[in-house]
C-alpha positions as CSV (number, residue, x, y, z in Angstrom):
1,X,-25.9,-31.1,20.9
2,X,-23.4,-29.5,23.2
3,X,-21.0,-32.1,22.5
4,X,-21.5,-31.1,18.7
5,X,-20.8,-27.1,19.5
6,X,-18.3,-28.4,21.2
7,X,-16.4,-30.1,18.3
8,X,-17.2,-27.6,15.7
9,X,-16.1,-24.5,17.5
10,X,-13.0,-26.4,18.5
11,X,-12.2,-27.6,14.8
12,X,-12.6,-23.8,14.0
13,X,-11.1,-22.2,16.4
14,X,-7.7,-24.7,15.8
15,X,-7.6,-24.7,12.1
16,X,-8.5,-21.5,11.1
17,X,-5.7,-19.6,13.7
18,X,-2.9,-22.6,12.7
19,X,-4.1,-21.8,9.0
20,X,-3.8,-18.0,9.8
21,X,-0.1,-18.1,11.3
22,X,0.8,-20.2,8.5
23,X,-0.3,-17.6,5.8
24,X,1.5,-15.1,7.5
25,X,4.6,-17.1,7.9
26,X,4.7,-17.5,4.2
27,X,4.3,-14.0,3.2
28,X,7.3,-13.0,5.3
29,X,9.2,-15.6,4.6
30,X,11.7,-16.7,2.0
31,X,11.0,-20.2,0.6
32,X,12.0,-23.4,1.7
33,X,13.3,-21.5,4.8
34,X,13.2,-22.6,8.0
35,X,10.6,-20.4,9.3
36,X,8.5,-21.1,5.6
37,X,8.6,-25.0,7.1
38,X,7.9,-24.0,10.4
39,X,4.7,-22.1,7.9
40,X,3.8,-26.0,6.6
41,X,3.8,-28.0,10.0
42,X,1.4,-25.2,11.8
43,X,-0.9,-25.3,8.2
44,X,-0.3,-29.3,8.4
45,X,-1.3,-29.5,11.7
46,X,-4.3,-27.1,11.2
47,X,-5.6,-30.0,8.7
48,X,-5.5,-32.4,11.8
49,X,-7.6,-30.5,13.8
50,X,-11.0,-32.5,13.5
51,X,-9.6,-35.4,14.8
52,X,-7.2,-33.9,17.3
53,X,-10.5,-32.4,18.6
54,X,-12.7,-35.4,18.2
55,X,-10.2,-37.8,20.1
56,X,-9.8,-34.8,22.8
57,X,-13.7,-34.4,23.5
58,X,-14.2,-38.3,22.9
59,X,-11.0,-39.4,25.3
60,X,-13.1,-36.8,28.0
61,X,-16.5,-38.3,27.8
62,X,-16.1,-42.2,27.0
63,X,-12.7,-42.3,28.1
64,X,-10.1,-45.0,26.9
65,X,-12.9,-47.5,25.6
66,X,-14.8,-45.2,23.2
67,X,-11.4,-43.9,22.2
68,X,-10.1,-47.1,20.8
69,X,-13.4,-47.7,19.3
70,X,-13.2,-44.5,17.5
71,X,-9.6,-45.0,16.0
72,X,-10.3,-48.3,15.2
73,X,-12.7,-47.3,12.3
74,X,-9.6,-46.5,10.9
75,X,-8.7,-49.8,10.2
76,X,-11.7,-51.5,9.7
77,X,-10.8,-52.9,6.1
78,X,-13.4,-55.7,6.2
79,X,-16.0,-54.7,3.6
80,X,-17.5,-56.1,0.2
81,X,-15.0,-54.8,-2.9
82,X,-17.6,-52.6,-4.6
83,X,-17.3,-50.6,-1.4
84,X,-13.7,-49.8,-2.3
85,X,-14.4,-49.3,-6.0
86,X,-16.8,-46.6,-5.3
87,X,-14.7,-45.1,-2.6
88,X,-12.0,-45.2,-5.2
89,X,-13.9,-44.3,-8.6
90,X,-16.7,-42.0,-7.5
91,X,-15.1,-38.5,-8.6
92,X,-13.4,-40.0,-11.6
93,X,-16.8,-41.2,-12.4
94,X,-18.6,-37.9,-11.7
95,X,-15.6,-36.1,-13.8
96,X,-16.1,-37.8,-16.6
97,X,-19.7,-37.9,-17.2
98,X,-19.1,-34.2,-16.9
99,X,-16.9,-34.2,-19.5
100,X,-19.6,-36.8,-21.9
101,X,-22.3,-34.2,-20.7
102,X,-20.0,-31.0,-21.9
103,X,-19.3,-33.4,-25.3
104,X,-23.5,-33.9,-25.6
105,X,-24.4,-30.3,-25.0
106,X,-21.8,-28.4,-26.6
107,X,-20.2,-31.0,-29.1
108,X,-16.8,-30.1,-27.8
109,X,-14.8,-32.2,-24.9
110,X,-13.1,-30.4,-21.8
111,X,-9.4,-30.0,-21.1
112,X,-8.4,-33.4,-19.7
113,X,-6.0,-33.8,-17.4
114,X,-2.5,-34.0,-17.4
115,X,-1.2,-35.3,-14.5
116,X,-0.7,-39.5,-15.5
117,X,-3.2,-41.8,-14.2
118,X,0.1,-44.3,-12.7
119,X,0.8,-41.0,-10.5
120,X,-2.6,-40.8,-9.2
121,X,-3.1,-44.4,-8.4
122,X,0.3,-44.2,-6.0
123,X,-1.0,-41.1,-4.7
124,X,-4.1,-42.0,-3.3
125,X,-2.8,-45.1,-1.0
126,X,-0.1,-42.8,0.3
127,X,-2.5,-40.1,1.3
128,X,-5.0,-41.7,2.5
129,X,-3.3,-42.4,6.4
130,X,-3.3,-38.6,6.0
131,X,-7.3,-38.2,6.0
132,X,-7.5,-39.7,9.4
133,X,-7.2,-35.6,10.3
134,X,-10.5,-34.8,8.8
135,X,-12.4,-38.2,9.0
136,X,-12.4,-39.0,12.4
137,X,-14.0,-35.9,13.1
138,X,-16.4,-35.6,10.5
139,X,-17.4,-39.0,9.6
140,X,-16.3,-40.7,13.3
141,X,-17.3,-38.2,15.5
142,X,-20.4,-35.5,13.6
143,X,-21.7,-37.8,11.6
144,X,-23.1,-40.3,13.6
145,X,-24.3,-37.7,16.6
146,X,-25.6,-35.1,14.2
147,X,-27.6,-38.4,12.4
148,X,-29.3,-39.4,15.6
149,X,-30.8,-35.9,15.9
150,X,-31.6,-35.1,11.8
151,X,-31.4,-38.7,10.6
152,X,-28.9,-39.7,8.7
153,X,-30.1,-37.4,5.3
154,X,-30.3,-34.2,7.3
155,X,-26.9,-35.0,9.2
156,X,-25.1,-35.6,5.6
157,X,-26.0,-32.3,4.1
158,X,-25.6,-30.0,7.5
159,X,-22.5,-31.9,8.3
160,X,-21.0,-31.1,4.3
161,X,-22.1,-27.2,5.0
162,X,-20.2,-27.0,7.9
163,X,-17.4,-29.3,6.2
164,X,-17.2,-26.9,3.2
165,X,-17.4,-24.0,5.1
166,X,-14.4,-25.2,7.1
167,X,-11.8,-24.9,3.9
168,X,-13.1,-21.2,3.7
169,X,-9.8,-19.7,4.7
170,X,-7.9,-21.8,1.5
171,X,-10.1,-19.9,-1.0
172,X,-7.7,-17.0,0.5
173,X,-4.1,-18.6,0.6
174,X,-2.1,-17.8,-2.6
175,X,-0.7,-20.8,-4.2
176,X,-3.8,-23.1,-3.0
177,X,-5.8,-24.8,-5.3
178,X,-8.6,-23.5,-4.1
179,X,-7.3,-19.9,-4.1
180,X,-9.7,-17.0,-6.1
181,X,-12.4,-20.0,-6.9
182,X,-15.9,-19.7,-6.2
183,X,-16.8,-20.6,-2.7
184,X,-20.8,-21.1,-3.7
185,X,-20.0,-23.8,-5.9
186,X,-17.4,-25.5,-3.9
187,X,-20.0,-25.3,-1.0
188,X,-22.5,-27.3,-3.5
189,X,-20.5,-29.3,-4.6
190,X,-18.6,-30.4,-1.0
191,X,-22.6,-30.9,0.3
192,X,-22.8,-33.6,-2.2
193,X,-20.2,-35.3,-1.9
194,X,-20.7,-35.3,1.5
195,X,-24.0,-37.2,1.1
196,X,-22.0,-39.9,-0.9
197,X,-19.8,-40.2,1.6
198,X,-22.4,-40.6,4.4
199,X,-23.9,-43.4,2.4
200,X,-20.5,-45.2,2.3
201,X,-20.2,-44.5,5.9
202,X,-23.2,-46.0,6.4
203,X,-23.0,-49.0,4.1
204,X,-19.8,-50.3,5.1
205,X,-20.9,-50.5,8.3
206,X,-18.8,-47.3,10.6
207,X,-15.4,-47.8,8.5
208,X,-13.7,-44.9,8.4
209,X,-11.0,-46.6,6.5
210,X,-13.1,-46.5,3.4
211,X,-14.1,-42.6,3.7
212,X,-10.1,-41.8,4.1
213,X,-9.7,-44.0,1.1
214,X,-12.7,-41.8,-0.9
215,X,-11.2,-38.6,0.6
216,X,-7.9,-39.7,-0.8
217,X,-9.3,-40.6,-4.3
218,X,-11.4,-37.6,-4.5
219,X,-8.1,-35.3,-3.3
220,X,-5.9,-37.2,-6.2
221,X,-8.5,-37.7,-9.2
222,X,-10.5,-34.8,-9.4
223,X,-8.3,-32.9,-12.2
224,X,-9.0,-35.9,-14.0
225,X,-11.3,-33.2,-15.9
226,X,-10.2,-29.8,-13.8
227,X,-12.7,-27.4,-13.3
228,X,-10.2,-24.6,-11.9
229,X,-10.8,-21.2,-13.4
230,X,-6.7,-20.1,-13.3
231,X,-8.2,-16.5,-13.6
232,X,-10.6,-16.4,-10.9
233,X,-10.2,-13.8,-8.3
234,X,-13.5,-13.3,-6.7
235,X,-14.2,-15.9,-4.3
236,X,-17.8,-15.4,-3.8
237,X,-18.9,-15.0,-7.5
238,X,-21.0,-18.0,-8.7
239,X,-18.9,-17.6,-12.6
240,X,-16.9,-20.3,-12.9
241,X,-15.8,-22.9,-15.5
242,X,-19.0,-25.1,-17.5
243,X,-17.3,-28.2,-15.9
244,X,-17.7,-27.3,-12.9
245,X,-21.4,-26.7,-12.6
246,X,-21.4,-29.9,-14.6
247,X,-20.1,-31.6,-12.1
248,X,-21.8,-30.5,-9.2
249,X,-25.2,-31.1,-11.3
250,X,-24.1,-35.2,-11.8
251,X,-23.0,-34.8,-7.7
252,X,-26.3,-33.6,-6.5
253,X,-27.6,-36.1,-9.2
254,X,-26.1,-39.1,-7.6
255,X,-27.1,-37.5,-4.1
256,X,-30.6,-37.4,-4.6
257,X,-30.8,-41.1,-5.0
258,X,-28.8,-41.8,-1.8
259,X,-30.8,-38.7,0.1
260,X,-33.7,-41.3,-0.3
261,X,-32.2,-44.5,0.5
262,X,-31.0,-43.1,3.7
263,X,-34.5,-41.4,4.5
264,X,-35.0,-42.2,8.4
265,X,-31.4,-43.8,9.2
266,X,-29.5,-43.2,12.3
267,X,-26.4,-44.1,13.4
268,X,-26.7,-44.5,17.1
269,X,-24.3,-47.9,16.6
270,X,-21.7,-45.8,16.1
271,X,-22.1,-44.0,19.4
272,X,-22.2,-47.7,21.5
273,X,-20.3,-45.9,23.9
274,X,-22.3,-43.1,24.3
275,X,-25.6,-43.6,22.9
276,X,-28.1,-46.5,24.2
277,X,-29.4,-48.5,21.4
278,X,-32.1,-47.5,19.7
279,X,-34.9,-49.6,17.9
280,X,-34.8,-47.0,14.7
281,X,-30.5,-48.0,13.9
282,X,-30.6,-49.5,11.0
283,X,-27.4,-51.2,9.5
């Protein structure tokens, strides 16, 4: 568990004062400056921070062996295809039987859209290397020690909580996405998705390869159907658009059923350099 408090308040501490800086870079200064790019390398760099701390803490206890084995998960491409079409299609998926749901209900469809689905299918290949920040420490490192102490089911929900909670200081920064949304149902939504991505975690045996690739996907299709309020200024308000809690009802839909397929899982394989086998791993 120290190891854990360890990582988190690490994470924290590094993202949330890079993000700071950043913020108050851009306010003073004028775009596409030099000191506004010096803003995006320290906000960049913030987004790194779960790995930078997860190689740090894992380079200090395991030393070079459980290092490699760490970043190697984020190559591990061997795994069935339906791995990588879920990894791929899961938010477009959930979007859309939003948008059917909305259709059903209200016997009008959502705003779809715009952005080409060409665009989005370059995009998520190219920014998926760029995950690595995030998923080695939330998926390589949390996931598997915070899974030996709650099981797998527990670890996947506390581990999205703290995951959403993380991308707190965005809802804050004018001109993010995120900016003036509501935080309660981001933090629902990011708890269930997190449980998805546990699940293909777990199933593709440790590659973080294919949770960079659903990060990616989820990052680059999820305004298949937007659920943005472009009025919203009141970050802890539960209003928000019909979409939205649509969404999050088909994510904690799809949860459910893969909170109970992963009753009693740990993934103590994961920690072979730190963690002695255990009879109760299950791959």
């Amino acid at each position: 568990m120290r190891s854990l408090l360890k990582f988190f308040s690490l994470t924290y501490i590094l993202s949330w004062s890079l993000w700071i800086a950043a913020a108050a870079i851009w306010r003073a200064a004028p775009t596409f400056s030099g000191l506004a790019s010096l803003g995006s390398f320290l906000y960049l760099l913030g987004v790194f921070a779960p790995a930078l701390a997860a190689i740090a803490l894992t380079a200090l206890t395991d030393g070079r062996a459980g290092t490699l084995d760490l970043l190697s998960r984020t190559i591990k491409w061997s795994a069935s295809a339906r791995w990588y079409v879920f990894a791929i299609g899961y938010i477009a998926a959930i979007k859309i039987a939003a948008a059917l749901l909305l259709r059903i209900t209200t016997g009008t469809w959502p705003a779809f859209g715009q952005e080409p689905l060409y665009i989005m299918a370059i995009a998520i290949p190219f920014s998926t290397p760029v995950q690595a920040g995030e998923e080695i420490g939330w998926r390589g490192y949390a996931l598997p020690r915070l899974s030996v102490r709650l099981g797998l089911s527990g670890a996947s929900i506390a581990l999205g909580v703290i995951w959403a909670c993380w991308h707190l200081p965005f809802f804050f920064i004018l001109g993010n996405d995120k900016s003036g949304q509501s935080f309660p149902l981001y933090l629902l939504g990011v708890t269930a998705l997190s449980v998805a991505m546990a699940w293909l975690y777990w199933r593709t045996n440790g590659s973080l390869l294919l949770t960079m690739l659903m990060h990616a996907a989820v990052n680059n299709t999820k305004d298949i159907v937007p659920s943005a309020v472009t009025t919203a200024t009141n970050v802890f308000s539960l209003s928000s658009s019909r979409v939205a809690w649509l969404s999050v009802a088909v994510l904690w839909t799809c949860a459910a059923y893969f909170l109970v397929r992963m009753r009693g899982v740990k993934l103590g394989w994961a920690l072979k350099q730190t963690v002695p086998p255990r009879r109760y791993d299950t791959t």
